[in-house]
C-alpha positions as CSV (number, residue, x, y, z in Angstrom):
1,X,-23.8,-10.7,1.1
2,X,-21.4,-8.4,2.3
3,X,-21.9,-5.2,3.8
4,X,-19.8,-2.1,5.0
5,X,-21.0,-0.7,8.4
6,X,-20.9,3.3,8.8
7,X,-18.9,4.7,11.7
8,X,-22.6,5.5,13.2
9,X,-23.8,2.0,13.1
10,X,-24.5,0.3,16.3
11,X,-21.6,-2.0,17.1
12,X,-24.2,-4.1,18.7
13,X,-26.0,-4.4,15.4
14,X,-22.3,-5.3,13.8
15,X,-22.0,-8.2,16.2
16,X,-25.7,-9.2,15.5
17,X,-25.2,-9.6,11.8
18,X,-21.6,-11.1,12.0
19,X,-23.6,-13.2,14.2
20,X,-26.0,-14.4,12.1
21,X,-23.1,-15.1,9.2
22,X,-22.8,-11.9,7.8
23,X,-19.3,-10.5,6.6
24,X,-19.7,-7.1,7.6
25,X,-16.6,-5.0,7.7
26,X,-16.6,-1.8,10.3
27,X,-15.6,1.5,9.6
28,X,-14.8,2.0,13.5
29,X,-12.6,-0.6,14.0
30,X,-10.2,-0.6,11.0
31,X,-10.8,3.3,9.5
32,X,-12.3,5.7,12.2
33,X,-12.8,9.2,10.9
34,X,-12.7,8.2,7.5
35,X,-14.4,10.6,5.2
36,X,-18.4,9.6,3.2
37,X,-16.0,9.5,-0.1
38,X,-13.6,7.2,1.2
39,X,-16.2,5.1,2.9
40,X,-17.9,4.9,-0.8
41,X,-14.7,4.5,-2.4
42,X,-14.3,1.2,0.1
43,X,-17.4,-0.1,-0.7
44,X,-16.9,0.1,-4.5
45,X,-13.2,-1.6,-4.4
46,X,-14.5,-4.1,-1.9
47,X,-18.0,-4.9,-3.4
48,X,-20.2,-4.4,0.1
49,X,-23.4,-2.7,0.7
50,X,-23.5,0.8,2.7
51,X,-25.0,0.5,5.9
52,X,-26.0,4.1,7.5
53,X,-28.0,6.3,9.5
54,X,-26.1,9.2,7.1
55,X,-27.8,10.7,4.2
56,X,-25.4,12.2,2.7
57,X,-24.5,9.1,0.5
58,X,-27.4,9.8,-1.5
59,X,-25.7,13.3,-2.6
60,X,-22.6,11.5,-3.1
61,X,-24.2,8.7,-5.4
62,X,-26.6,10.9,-7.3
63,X,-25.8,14.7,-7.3
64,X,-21.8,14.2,-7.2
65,X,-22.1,11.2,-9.3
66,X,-19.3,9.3,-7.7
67,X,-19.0,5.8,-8.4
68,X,-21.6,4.0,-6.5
69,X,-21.8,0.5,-4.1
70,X,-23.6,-2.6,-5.1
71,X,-26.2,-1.4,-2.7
72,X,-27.0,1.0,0.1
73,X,-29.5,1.0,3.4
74,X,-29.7,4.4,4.8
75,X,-31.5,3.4,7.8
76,X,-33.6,6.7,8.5
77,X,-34.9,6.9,12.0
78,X,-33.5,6.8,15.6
79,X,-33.1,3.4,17.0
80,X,-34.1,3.6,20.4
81,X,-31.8,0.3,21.3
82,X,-28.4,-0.6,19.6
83,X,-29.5,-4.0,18.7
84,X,-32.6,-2.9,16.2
85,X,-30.9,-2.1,13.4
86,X,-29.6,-5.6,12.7
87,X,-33.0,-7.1,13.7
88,X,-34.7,-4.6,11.2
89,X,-32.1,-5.2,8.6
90,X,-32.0,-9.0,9.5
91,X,-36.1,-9.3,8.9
92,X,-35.8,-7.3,5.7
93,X,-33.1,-9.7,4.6
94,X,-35.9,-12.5,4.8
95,X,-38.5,-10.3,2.7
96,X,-38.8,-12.8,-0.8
97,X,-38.0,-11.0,-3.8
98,X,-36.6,-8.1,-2.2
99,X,-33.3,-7.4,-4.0
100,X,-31.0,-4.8,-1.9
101,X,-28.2,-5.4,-4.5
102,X,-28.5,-2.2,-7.1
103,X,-30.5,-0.5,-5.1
104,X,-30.4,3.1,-2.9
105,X,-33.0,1.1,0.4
106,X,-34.3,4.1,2.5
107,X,-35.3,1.8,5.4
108,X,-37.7,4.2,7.8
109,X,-40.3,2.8,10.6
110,X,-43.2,2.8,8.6
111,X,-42.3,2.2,4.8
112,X,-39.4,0.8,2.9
113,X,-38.4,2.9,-0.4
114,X,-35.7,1.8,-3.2
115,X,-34.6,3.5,-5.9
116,X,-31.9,2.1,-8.5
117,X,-28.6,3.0,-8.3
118,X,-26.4,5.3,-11.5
């Protein structure tokens, strides 16, 4: 699985997942400042999975209809360390029969919601 790390991931939780043998490609180190519709636009072309504390790639997806990811995990609370989001993401990543691919994942600290993607 690949995935495409937001600008306001964790770096920590970058290194965690590379870690654990994920190809996970960071906004911070090789497009800082890059614009939601150009992070979306990377995403399609390269085939990864949105990873993000920002909402906004829900209006983006469904309201602007632009073209959408193979996937998308808005991660939708505070992390109180840098290292939870890759454990969160990590442990959902072992959930049988969850399917990210497709799929909009609000990830929040009590519930998981999906809805398909356009």
């Amino acid at each position: 699985m690949r995935f495409l790390a937001n600008e306001n991931f964790p770096l920590r939780s970058v290194l965690s997942l590379r870690d654990a043998g994920y190809d996970v490609a960071y906004g911070s180190e090789d497009a800082p400042g890059a614009e939601d519709a150009i992070v979306l636009a990377r995403a399609v072309n390269e085939e990864r999975i949105i990873l993000t504390f920002d909402r906004d790639y829900g209006e983006l997806i469904y309201r602007l209809r632009m073209p959408a990811p193979i996937g998308v995990v808005y991660f939708r609370y505070f992390p109180p360390t840098p290292e939870e989001p890759a454990q969160n993401l990590l442990r959902l990543l072992s959930v049988e029969g969850l399917i990210l691919i497709g799929y909009f994942t609000v990830l929040e600290r009590t519930q998981l919601r999906q809805r398909p993607l356009p």
